[in-house]
C-alpha positions as CSV (number, residue, x, y, z in Angstrom):
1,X,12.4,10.1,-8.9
2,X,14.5,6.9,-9.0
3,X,14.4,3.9,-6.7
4,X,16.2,4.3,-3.8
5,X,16.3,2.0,-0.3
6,X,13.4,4.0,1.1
7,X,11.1,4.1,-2.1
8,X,9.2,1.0,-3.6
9,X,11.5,-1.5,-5.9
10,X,10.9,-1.4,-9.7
11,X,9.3,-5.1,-9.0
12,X,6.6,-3.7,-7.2
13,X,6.1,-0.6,-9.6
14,X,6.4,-2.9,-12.8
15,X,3.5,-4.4,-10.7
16,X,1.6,-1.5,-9.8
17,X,1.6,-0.1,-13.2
18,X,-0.1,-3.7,-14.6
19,X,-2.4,-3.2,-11.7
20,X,-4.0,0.0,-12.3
21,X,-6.5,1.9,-14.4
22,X,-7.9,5.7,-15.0
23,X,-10.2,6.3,-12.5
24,X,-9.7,3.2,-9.6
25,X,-9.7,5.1,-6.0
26,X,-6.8,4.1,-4.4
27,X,-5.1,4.7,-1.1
28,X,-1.6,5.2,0.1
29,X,0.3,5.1,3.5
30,X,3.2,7.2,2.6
31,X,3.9,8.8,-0.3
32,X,6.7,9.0,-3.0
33,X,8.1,7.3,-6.3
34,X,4.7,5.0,-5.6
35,X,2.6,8.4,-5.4
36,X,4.1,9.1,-9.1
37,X,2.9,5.7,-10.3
38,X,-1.1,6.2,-9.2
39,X,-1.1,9.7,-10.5
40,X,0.3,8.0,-13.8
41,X,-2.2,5.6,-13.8
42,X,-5.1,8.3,-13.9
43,X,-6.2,7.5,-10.4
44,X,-8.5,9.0,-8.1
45,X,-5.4,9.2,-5.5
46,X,-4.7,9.7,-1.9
47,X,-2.1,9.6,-0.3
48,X,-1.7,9.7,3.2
49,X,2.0,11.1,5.2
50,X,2.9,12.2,8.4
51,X,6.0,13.6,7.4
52,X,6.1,17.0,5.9
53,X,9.8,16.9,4.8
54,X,9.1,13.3,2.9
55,X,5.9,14.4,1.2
56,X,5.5,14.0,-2.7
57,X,4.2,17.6,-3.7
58,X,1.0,17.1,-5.3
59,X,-2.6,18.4,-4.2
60,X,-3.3,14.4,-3.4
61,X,-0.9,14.2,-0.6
62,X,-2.7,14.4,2.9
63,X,0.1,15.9,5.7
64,X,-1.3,14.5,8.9
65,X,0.1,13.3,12.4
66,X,0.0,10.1,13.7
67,X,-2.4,9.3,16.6
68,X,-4.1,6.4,19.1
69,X,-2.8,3.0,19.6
70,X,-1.3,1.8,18.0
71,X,-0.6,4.9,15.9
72,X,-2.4,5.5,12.8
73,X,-3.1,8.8,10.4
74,X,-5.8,11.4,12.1
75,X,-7.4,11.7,8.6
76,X,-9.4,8.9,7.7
77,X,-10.5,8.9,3.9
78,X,-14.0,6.8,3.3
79,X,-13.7,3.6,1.2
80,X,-13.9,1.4,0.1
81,X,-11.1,2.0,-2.1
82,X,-10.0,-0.5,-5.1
83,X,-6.3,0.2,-4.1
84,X,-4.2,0.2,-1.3
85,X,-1.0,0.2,-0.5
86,X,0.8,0.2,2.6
87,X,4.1,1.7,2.8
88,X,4.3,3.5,5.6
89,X,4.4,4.7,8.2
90,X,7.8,4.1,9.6
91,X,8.6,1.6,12.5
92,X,10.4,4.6,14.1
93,X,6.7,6.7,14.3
94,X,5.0,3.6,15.5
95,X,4.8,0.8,12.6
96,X,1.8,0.1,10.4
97,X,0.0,-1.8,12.3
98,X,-2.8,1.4,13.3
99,X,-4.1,0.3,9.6
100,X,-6.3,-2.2,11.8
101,X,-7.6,0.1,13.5
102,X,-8.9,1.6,9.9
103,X,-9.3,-1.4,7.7
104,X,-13.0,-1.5,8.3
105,X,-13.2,1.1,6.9
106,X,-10.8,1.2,3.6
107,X,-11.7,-2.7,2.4
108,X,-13.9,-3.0,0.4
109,X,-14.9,-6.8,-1.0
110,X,-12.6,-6.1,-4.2
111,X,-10.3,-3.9,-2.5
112,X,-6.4,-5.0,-3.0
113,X,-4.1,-4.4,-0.2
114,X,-0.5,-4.2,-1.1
115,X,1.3,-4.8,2.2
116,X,5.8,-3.6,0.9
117,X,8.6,-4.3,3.2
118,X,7.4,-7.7,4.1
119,X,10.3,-9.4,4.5
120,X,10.5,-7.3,8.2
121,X,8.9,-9.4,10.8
122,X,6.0,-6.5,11.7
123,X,4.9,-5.7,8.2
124,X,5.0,-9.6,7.5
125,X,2.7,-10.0,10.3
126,X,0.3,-7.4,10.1
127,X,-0.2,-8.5,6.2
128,X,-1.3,-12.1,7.3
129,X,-3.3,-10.6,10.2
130,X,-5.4,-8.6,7.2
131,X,-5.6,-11.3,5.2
132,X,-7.0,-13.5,8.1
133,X,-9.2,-10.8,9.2
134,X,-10.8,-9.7,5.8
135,X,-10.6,-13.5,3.9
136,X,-7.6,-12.5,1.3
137,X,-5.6,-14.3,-0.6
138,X,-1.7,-13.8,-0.5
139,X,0.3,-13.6,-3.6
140,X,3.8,-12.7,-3.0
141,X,6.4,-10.1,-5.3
142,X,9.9,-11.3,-4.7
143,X,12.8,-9.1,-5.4
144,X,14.3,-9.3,-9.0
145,X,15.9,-6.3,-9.4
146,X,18.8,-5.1,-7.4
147,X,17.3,-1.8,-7.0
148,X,14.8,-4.2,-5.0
149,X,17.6,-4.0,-2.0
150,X,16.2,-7.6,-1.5
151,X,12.4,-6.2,-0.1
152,X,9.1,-8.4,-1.0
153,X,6.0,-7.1,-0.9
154,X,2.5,-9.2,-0.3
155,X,-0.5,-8.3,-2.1
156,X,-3.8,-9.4,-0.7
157,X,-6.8,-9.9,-3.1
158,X,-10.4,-11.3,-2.8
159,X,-10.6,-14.8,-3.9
160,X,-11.9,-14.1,-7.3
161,X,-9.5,-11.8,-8.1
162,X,-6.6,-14.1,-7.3
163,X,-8.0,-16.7,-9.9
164,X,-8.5,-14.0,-12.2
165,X,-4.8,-13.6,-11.3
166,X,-3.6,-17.0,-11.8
167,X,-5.0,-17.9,-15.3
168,X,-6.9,-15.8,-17.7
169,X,-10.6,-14.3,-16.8
């Protein structure tokens, strides 16, 4: 797969390949070039997509509608999970802001949430919301590629982790 305007940037998958390690459960809304990187990574992957004809064809990916208010997945996977990333799904089917409705469920207390497209006004919102609601930190990636078509991401992490992030631990 290569990066296109609909996939993650190589920023955020230089990022995600730092990030993680053989056997972390992790959790994706959507799937894609960013489904490619977990399964690299050795993960214990899902991936969540309520699009049949975008689907990344592996055994991980979980084809399910959108449902409730605001619209989430119908499959909810148990967490915690040490992972997740947010990419979907689409403002057209109803934003990403149903992961509220779930994130009770999915965060863990060492759980990173990786929020991409933040430089749209919903998914900037919805990643303070999360952090405000679950006591994140915010560390920003910034575009530095120009396969980045100018998108930032926001990752969220626990307090601990973000020191750990900011010198060596």
């Amino acid at each position: 797969m290569e990066f296109t305007r609909w996939t993650i940037g190589p920023t955020l998958a230089a990022y995600l390949r730092e990030l993680l390690r053989p056997g972390m459960r992790t959790l994706e809304c959507g799937s894609g070039l960013s489904t490619a990187i977990f399964l690299d990574a050795g993960c214990d992957h899902i991936a969540l997509e309520n699009e049949s004809r975008y689907a990344f064809q592996h055994p991980c990916v979980i084809v399910t509608p959108l449902t409730g208010t605001p619209p989430w997945y119908s499959v909810w996977p148990r967490g915690p999970f040490d992972v997740i990333l947010i990419d979907g799904p689409a403002a057209a089917t109803g934003g990403r802001w149903g992961f509220m409705r779930a994130a009770g469920d999915l965060i863990g207390q060492n759980t990173v949430v990786i929020i991409d497209d933040v430089n749209r006004r919903d998914e900037n919102a919805l990643a303070s919301a999360i952090a405000r609601a679950f006591g994140l930190t915010t560390l920003e990636v910034t575009a530095k590629h120009p396969k980045d078509y100018a998108r930032r991401a926001r990752i969220l992490l626990p307090s601990e982790l973000a020191q750990c992030a900011s010198s060596e631990c």
